[in-house]
N, C-alpha and C positions, 0 to 999 in steps of 0.2 A: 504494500500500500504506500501512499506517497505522504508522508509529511516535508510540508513547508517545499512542495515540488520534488520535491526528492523521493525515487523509489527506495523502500528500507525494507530489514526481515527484522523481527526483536530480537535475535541472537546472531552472532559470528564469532570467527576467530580476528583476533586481533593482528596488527601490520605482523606481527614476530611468528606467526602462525602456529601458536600452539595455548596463549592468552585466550579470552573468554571474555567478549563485551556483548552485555545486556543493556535493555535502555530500565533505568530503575523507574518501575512506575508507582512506588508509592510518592514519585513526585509531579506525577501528573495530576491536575494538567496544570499547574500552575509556572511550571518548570522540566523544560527537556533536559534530563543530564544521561550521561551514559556510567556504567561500571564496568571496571576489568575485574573477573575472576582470575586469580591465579594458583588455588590451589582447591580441594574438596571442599575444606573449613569453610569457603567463601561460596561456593554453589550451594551448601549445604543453606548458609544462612540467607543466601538470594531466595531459596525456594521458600524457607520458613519464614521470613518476615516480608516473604511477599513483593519483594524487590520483581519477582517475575511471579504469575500467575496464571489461572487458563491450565487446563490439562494437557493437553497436546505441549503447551509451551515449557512446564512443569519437566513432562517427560522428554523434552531437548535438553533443559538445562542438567537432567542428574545426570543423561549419557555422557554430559560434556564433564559432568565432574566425575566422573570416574577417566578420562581421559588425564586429568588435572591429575588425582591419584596416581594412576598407573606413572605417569613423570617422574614422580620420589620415588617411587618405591613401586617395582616390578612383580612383587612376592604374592604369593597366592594369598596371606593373609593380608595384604595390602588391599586386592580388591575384595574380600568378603568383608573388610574393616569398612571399605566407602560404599558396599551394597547395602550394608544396615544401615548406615548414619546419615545415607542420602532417603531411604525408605519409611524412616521412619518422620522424617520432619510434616510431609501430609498424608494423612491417610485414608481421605476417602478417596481421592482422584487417582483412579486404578492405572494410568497409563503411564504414572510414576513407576510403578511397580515393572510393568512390559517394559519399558524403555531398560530397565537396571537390569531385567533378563537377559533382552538381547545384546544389552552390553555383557555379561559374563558369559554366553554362550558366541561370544565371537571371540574372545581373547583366552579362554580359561585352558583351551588344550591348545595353546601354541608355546614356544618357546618365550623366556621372559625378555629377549633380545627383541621379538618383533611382538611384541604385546603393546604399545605405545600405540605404533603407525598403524596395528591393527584397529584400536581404540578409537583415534579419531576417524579413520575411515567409517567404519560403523556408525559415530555421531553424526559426522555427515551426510549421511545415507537417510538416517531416522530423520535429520530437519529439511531434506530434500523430500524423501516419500511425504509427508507432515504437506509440507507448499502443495503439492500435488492430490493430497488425497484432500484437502482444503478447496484447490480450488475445482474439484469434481463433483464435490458437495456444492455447488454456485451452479456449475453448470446443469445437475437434476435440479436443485432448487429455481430454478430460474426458470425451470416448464410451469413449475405452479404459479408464479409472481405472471406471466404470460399470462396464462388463463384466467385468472383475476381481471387482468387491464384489460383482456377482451371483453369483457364484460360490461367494462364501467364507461363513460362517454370521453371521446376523445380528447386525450391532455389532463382528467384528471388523474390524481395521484393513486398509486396503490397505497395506504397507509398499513405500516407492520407495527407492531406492538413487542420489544424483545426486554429482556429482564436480564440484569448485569452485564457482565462483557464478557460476550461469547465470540470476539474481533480478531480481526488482526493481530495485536496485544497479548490473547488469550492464545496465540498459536506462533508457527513462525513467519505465515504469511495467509492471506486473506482473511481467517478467520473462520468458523464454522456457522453461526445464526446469521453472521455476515456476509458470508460470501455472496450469499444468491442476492445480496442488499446492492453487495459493488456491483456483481456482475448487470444487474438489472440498470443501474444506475450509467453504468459506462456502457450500456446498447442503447442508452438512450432512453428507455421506458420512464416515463413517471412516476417517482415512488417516494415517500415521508417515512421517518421513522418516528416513533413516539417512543423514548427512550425513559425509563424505567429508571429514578437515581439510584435504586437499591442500596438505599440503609443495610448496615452498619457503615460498612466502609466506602458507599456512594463509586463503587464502581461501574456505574451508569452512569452518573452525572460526569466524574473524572476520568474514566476511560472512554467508553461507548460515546461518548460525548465529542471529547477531544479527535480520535479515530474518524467518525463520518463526518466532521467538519473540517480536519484536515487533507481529506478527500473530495471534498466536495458534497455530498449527497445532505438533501434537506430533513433535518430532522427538529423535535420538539424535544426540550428537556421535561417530565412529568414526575410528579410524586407519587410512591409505589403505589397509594389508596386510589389516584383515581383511575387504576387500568380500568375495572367492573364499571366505573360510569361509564367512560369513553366508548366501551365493550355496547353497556346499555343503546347506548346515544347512535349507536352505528356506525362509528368513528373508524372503526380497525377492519379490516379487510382481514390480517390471518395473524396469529404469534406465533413467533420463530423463536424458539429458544436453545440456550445449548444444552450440554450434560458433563458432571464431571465422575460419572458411573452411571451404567444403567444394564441391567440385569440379562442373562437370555430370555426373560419374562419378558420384558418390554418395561417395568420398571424402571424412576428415572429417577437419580442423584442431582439435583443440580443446588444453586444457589437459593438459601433461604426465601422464602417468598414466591417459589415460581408455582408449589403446589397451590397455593391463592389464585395466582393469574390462572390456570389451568381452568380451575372450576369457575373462575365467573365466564372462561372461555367456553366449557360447556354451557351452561348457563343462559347462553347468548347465541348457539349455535356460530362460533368463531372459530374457523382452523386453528387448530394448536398444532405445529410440530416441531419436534426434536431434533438438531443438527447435529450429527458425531459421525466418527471415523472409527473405523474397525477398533480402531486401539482404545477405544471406551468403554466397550463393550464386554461387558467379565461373562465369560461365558458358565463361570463354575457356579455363577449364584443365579437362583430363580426367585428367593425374596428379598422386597426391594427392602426392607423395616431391616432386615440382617446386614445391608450397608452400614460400616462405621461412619457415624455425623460426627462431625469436628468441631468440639464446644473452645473458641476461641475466647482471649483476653477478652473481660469488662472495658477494658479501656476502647477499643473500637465502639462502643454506644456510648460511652459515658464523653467522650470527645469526638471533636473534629477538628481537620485542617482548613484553613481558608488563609487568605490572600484581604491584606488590611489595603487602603487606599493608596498607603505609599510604596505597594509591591512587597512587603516584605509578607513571607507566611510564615504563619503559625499557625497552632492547635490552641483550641480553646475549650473548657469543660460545656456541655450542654444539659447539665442532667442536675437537680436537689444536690447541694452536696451531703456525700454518706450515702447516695441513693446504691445499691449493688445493682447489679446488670449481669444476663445471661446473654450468653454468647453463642447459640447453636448456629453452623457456617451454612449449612447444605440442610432441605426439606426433600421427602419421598413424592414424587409424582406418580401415583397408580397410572398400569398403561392402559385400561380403561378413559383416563382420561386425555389421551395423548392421540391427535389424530393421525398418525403417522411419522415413521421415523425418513430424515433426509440423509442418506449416506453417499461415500463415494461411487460406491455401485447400484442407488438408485433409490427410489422411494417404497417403502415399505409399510404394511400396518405395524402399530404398534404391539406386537405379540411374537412367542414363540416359532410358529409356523411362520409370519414376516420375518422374522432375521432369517431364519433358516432360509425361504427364499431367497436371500443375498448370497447371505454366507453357506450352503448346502455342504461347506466342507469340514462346517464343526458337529457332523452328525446331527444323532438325535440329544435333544434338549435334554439334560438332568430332568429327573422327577421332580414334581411343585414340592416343595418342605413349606 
């Protein structure tokens, strides 16, 4: 995607090629800065405080840090030391987990002399297929956002309704609720988003935000209460949202809040679908409630960042003080509610027998537990 004209991915290696620069977005949008990782310890802590985000993006930055690993120290307990310590910083977004696999089943039975160049070849492969399987997810998504605007009188907008950042941001390139947003938008189609600020940490407002306006494409900033009016009022045409798990069920992990939009989605009779790429997808669980949710620090509710008049930001408390605050990261989306999934290989019902139509090659489903 293009900020400030410029095409970027959220990860690379840096000029010395073997460094690690993310764009840190726990300072957006009020400030573009980049970081170099230079060792596990620093991937480790990108992915946990959230310096990088988004599942897909998540599972780029551990492979890169077992790259960083394997550098010091080539030893088999060297890598089984940065598979747990990068593993365990998030634990619902499953492509953390896939990404650390295929990094130890690419390097574990070679010699410790080509364990390195083996490493980052593999990284680079994962944020390569990652852009690609992102932007296949734009191109089926992009039949639906069609047949919507056929419908509607020429020149108006399609309006989408998405929940947190499911972007560019959230991946290495185009993004997954977004992609079918860009791709729409650069064919030219008419299309709005009503972007969702999603409380606690307003990654709607500061990501999803900054993203489609640094691209261009027209969107509205909303607070999370009023999707269900807008829904009511006629306002939304389909929600697109991401996932950072979702079950062989059809069950769906995503960000606090999106189970709400879902139902006033039904509610309403409003397309609700799910954007993800293979690597989201756990094929070992069939109940979504048996996903680990991630009860995150008080201090994300009980504060926020903002930008004073004279450019300087800070954080400022929002909340009684003394008041405690619950932190749960991620809500269950039943796939009941979910009108279909948007993958790389195409659009699917939300259920069992629909993945497997994609995927035919992960057999038959586990039994419902």
């Amino acid at each position: 995607m293009k900020i400030n004209g410029k095409p970027m991915r959220t990860i690379w290696l840096a000029e010395n090629g073997w460094a690690v620069e993310i764009i840190d977005q726990t300072s957006l949008p009020h400030v573009f800065e980049t970081v170099t990782l230079k060792t596990v310890d620093d991937a480790a802590y990108a992915i946990k405080a959230m310096l990088v985000r988004g599942a897909p993006l998540i599972g780029a930055t551990a492979a890169y840090g077992v790259c960083l690993a394997l550098r010091e120290d080539t030893s088999d307990e060297a890598l089984e030391h940065a598979n747990s310590l990068l593993a365990e910083q998030r634990p619902t977004a499953v492509n953390l987990r896939w990404a650390l696999n295929e990094m130890v089943v690419a390097v574990r039975n070679l010699p410790r002399e080509a364990r390195v160049a083996a490493a980052y070849q593999r990284a680079q492969e994962i944020c390569d297929a990652d852009v690609e399987t992102c932007r296949m997810i734009g191109v089926h998504g992009l039949e639906i956002i069609k047949q919507i605007a056929a419908k509607k009188p020429a020149g108006t907008p399609v309006n989408v309704l998405t929940h947190c950042n499911a972007g560019w941001l959230a991946t290495v390139d185009w993004g997954t609720a977004t992609s079918p947003i860009y791709q729409a938008h650069d064919a030219g189609i008419p299309i709005h988003v009503f972007v969702d600020e999603t409380r606690p940490r307003n990654q709607g407002a500061a990501l999803t935000a900054y993203e489609l306006g640094s691209h261009g494409v027209p969107h509205t900033l909303v607070v999370d209460n009023a999707g269900g009016h807008l829904m009511q009022k006629g306002d939304v045409d389909l929600c697109i949202v991401g996932t950072d798990r979702t079950t062989a069920t059809g069950d769906v992990a995503n960000k606090i809040g999106t189970y709400l939009k879902a139902l006033a989605a039904k509610d309403n009779n409003v397309p609700f679908y799910v954007a993800l790429p293979h690597t989201t997808i756990d094929w070992s669980m069939t109940d979504g409630f048996a996903i680990p949710i991630e009860d995150r620090g008080p201090d994300e509710v009980l504060t926020m960042p903002g930008r004073l008049p004279n450019g300087t930001v800070v954080t400022v408390e929002i909340a009684a003080p003394g008041s405690p605050a619950a932190n749960p990261a991620f809500d269950i989306t039943p796939a009941r509610l979910v009108t279909g999934f948007i993958t790389e290989r195409g659009v699917c019902p939300a259920s069992a027998d629909g993945l497997l139509s994609l995927y035919p090659e992960q057999g038959k489903t586990p039994a419902m537990t």
